[in-house]
RODO-2510 file (C-alpha; in nm, 4 decimals, decimal comma):
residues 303
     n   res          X          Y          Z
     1     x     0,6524    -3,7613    -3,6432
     2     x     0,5844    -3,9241    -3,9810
     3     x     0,7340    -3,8461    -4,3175
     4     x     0,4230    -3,7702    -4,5051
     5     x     0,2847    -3,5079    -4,2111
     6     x     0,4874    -3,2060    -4,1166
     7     x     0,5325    -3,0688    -3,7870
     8     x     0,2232    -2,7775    -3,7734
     9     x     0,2093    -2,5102    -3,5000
    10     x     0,0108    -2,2103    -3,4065
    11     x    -0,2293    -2,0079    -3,2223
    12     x    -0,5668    -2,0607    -3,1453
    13     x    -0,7717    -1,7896    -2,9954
    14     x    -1,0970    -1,8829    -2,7710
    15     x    -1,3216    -1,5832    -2,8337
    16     x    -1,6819    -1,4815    -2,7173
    17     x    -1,9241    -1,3519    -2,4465
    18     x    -1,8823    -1,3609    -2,1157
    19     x    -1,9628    -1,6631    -1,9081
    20     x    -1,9626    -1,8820    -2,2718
    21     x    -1,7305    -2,1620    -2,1221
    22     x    -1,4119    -2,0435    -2,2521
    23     x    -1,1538    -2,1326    -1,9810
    24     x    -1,3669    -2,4503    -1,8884
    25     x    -1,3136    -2,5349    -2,2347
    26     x    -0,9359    -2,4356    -2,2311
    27     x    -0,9364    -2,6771    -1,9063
    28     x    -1,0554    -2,9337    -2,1118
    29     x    -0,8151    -2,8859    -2,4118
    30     x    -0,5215    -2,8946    -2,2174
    31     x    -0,6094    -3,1568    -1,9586
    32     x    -0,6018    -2,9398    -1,6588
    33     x    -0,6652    -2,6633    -1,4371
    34     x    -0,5128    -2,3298    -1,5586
    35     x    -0,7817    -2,1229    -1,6205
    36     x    -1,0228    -2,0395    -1,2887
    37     x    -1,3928    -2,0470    -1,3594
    38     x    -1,6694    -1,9542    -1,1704
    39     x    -2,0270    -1,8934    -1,2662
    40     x    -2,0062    -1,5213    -1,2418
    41     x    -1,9089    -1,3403    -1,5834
    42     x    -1,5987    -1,1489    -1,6254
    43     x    -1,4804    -1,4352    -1,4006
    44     x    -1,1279    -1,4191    -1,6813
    45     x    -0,9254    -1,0885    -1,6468
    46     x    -0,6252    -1,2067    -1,8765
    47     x    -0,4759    -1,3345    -2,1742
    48     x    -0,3889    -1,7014    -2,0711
    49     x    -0,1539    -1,9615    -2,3308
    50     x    -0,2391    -2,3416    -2,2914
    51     x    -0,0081    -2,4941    -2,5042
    52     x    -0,1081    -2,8762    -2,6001
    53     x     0,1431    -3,0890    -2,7638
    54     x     0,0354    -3,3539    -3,0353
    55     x     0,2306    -3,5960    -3,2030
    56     x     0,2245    -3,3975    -3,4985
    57     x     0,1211    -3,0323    -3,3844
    58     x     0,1172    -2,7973    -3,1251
    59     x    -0,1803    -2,5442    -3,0401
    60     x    -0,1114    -2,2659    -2,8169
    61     x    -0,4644    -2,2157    -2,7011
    62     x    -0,5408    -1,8454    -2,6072
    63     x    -0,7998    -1,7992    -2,3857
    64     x    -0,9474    -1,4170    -2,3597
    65     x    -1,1748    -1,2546    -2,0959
    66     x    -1,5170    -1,2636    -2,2460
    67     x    -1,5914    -0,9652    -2,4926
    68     x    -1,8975    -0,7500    -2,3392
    69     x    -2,0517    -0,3875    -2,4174
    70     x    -2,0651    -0,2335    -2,1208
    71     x    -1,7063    -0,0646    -2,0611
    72     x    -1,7208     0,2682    -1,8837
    73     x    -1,4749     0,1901    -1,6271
    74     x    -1,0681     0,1236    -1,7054
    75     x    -1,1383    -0,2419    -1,5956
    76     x    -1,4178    -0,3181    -1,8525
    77     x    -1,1892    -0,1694    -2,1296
    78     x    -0,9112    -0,3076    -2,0746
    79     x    -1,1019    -0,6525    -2,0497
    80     x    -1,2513    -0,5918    -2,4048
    81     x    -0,9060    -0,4401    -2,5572
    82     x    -0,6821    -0,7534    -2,3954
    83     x    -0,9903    -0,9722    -2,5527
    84     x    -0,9760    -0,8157    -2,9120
    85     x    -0,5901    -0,7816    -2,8996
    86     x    -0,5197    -1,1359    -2,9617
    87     x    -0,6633    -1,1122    -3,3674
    88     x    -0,3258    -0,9402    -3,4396
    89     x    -0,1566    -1,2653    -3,4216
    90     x    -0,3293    -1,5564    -3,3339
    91     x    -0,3871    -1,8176    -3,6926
    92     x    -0,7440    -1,9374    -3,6353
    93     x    -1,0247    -1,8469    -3,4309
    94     x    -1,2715    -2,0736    -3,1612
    95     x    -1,5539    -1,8239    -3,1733
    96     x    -1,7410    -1,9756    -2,8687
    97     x    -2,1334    -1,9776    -2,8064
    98     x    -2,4112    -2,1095    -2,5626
    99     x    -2,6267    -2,4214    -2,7621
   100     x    -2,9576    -2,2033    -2,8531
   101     x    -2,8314    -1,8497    -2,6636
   102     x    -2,7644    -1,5930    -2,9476
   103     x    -2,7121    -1,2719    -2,8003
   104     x    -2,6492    -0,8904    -2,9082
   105     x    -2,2969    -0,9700    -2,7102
   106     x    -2,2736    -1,2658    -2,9601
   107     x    -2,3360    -1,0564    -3,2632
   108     x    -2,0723    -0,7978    -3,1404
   109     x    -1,7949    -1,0338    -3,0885
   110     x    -1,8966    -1,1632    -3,4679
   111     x    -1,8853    -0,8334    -3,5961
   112     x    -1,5134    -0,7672    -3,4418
   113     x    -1,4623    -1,0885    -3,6650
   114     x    -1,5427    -0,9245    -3,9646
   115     x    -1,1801    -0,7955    -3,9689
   116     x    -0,9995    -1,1794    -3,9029
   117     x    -0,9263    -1,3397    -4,1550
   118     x    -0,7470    -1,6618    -4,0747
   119     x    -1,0259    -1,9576    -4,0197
   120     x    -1,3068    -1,9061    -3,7435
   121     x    -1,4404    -2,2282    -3,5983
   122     x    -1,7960    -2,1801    -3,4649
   123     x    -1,8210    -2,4032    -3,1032
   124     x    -2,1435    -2,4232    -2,9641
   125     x    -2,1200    -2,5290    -2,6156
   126     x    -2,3102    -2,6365    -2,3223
   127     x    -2,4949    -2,9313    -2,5662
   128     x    -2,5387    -3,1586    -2,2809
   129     x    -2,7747    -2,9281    -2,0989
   130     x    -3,0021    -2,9870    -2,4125
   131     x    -3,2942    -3,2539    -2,3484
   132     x    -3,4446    -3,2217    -2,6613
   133     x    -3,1694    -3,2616    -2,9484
   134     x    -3,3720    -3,1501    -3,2106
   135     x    -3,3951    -2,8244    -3,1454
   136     x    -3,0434    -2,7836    -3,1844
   137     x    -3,0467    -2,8539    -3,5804
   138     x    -3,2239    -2,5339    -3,6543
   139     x    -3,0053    -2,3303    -3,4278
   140     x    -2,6931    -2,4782    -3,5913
   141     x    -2,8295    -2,3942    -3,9488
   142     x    -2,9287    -2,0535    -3,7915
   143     x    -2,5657    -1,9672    -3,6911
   144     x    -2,3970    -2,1507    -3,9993
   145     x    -2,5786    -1,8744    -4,2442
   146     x    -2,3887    -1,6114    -4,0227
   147     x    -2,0819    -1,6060    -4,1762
   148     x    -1,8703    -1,8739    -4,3634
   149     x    -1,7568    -2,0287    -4,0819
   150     x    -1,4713    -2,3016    -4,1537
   151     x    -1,6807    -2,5674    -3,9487
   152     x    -1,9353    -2,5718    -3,6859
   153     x    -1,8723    -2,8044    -3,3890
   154     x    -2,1325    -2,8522    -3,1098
   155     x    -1,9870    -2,9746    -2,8401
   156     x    -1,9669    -2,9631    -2,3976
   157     x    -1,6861    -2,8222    -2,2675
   158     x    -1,7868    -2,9630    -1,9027
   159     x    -1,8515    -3,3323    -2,0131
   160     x    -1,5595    -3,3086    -2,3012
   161     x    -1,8268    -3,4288    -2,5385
   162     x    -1,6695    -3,3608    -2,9200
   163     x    -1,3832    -3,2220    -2,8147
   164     x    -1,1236    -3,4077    -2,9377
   165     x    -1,3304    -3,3829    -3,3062
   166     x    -1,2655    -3,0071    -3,2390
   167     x    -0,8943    -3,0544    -3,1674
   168     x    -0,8388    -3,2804    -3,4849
   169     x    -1,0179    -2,9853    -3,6966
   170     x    -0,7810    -2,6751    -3,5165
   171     x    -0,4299    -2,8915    -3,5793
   172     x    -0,5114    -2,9435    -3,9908
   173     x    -0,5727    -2,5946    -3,9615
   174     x    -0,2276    -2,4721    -3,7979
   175     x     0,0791    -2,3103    -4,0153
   176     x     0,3410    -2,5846    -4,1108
   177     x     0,6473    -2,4939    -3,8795
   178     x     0,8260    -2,6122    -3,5954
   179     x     0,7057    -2,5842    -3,2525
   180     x     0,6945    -2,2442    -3,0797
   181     x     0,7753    -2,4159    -2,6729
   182     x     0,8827    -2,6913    -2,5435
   183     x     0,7136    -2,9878    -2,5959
   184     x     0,6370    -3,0761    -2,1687
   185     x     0,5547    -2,6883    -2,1313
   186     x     0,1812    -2,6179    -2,1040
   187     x     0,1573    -2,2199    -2,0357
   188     x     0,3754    -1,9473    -2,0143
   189     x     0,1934    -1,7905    -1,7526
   190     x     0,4002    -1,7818    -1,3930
   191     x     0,3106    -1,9591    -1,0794
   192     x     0,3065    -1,6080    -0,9379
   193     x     0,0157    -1,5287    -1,1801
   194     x    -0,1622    -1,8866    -1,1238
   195     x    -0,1928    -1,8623    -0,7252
   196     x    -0,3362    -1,5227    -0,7878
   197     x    -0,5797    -1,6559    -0,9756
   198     x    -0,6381    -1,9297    -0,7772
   199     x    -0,6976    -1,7359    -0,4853
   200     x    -0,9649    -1,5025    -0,6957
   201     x    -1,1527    -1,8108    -0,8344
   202     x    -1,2581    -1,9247    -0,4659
   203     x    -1,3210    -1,5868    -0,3596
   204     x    -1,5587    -1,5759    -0,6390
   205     x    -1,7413    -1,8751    -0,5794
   206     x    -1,7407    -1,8666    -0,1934
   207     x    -1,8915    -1,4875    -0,2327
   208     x    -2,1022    -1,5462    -0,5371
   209     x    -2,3663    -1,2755    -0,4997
   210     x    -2,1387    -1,0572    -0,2697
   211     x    -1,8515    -1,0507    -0,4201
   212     x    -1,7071    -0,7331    -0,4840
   213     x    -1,6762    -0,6610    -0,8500
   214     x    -1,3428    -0,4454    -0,7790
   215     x    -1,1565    -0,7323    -0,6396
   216     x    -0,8298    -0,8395    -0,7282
   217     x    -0,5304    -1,0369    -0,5867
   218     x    -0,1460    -0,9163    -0,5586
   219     x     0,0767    -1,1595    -0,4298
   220     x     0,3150    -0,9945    -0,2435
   221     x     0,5240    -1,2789    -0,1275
   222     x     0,6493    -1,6079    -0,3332
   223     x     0,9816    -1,7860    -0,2093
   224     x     1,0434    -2,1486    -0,2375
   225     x     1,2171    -2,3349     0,0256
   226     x     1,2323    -2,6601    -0,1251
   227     x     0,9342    -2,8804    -0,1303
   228     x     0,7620    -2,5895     0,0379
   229     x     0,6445    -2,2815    -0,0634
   230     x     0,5513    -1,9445     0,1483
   231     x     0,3006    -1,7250    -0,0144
   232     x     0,1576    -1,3981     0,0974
   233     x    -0,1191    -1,2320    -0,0803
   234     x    -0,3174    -0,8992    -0,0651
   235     x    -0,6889    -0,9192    -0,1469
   236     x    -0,7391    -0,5558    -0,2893
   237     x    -1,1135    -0,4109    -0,2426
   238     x    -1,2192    -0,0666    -0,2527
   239     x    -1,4097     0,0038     0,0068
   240     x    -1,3956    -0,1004     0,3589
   241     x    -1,7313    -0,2424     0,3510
   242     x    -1,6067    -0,4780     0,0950
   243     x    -1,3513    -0,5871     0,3286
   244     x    -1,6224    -0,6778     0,5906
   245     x    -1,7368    -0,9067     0,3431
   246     x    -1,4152    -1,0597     0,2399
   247     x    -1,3042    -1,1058     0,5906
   248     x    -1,6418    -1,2681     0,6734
   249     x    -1,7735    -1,2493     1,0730
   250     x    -1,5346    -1,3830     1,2868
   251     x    -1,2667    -1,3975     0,9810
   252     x    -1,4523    -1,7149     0,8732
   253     x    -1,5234    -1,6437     0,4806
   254     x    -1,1126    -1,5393     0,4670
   255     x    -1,0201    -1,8485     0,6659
   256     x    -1,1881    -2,0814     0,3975
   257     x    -1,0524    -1,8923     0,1005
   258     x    -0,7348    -1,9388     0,2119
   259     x    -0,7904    -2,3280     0,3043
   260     x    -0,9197    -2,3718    -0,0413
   261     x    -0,6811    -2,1881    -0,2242
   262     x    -0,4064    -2,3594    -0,0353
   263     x    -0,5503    -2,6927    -0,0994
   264     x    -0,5896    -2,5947    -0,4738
   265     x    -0,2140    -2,4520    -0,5278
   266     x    -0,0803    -2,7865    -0,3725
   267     x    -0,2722    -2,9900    -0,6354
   268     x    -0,1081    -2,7295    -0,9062
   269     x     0,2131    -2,6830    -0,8048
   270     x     0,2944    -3,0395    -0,5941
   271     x     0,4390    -2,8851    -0,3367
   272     x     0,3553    -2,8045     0,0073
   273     x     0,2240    -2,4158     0,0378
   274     x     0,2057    -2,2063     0,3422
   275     x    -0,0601    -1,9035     0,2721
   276     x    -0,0919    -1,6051     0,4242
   277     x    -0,3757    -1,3594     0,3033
   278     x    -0,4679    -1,0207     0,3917
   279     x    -0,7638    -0,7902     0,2530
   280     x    -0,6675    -0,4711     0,2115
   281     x    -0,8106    -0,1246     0,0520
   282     x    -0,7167     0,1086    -0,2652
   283     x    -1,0297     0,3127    -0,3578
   284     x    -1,1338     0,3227    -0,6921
   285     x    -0,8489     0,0826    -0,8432
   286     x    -1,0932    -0,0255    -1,0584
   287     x    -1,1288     0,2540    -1,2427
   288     x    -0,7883     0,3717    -1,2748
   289     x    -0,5662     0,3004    -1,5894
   290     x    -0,2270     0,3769    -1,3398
   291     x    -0,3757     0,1440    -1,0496
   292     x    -0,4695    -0,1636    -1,3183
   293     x    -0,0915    -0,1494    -1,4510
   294     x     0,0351    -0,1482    -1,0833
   295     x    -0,2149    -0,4475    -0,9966
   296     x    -0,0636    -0,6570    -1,2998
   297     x    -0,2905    -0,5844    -1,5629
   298     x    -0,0901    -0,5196    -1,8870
   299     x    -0,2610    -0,5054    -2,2388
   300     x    -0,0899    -0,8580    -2,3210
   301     x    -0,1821    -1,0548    -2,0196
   302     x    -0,0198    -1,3006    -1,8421
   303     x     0,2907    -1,3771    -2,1517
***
């Protein structure tokens, strides 16, 4: 660390719409997998840190289930009030968008910006899916008359296109101070939590237009036994229809979760994982304040 440039550190909240990019950008940021994605919105539940050490700074990203207006059941509210909750004390802002998409969602999650007032980055993502560059320009201008926004950065989240311009922009931008964790940590988040969510994101693509909205995974069992590790984890449904579906006929749609997943938490945690799943049902979980708490889901997520 030189002389001239002292040690910055801070949070950085990724904000905005469902299905935006945020946790493929977070993936990006930090280099690898800790946020699961899927094509389905409302694919992120929780509040998740990715903490990325620089030379000279560390950002403890904070990734946020996308903001949306529908919320009459306990799950979408607590999605939008673990979202919104991170503006207490986060230090700048990655207010995220889709490269000419501007939605009412959009607007909404600006307005709830209105009250921020630390430095908002504007990130418009999914630029590589753009043929025709020029149309961008006036969409950019569009957006930039919004608000004063401290920069705006188009960039692809997927492809990593611009952004490491967007990382060199967030660290200027971080309170001088000494570095909140470790320098080799890169979330506070549990491997508990992260097989949990593994297990979710295949269900989520393997299902895609079945999946069951009021899914969730507990894991019931974690114990290391050296270089191997026994898991056992309830898929929650609410409905025993739903668990038709998870199952699959034959058991084959569970069977290739759990090969997946397996495959997946190796890769994660480096270690060999035995994996035992079983689908189970709590009616109406979803829409039950007491049940979410019980299923894991706290206001602060996954810190």
């Amino acid at each position: 660390m030189s002389a001239q440039s002292p040690a910055r550190a801070g949070y950085v909240a990724l904000l905005g719409r469902p299905n935006v990019g945020k946790s493929t950008l977070l993936n990006r940021l930090i280099g690898q997998k800790l946020s699961i994605t899927a094509p389905k919105p409302q694919t992120t539940r929780h509040v998740i840190l990715g903490i990325k050490t620089l030379s000279e700074a560390q950002i403890v990203y904070v990734d946020t289930p996308g903001l949306h207006r529908q919320a009459r059941r306990a799950m979408n509210r607590y999605l939008n009030r673990a979202a919104a909750s991170v503006l207490a004390y986060v230090d700048v802002v990655i207010f995220l968008i889709e490269a000419l998409r501007w939605t009412e969602e959009d607007q909404d999650v600006l307005t709830r910006l209105a009250e921020f007032a630390g430095p908002v980055l504007l990130a418009v993502n999914k630029v590589d899916r753009i043929g025709d560059k020029s149309r961008l320009l006036p969409f950019l201008a569009a957006r930039a008359r919004e608000r004063d926004f401290t920069a705006v950065v188009p960039l692809a989240g997927l492809t990593g296109d611009n952004v490491a311009a967007l990382e060199q922009l967030i660290s200027g931008l971080l309170p001088v101070g000494d570095f909140l964790f470790p320098e080799d940590q890169i979330t506070t988040a549990s491997e508990r939590f992260l097989a949990a969510e593994l297990i979710r994101e295949k269900l989520t693509r393997l299902l895609r237009e079945e999946l069951p909205y009021a899914l969730t995974v507990e894991i019931e069992r974690f114990i290391e036994e050296g270089r191997l590790l026994r898991i056992g984890a309830i898929i929650w449904v609410e409905r025993e229809t739903q668990k038709g579906i998870v199952i699959g006929q034959n058991g084959a749609t569970l069977r290739e979760v759990g090969r997946q997943s397996r495959q997946a938490m190796e890769q994660l945690f480096d270690r060999k994982v035995f994996l035992e799943t079983w689908v189970k049902v709590r009616e109406g979980w979803s829409d039950d304040e007491q049940a979410l708490r019980s299923l894991g889901y706290a206001d602060l997520g996954a810190g």
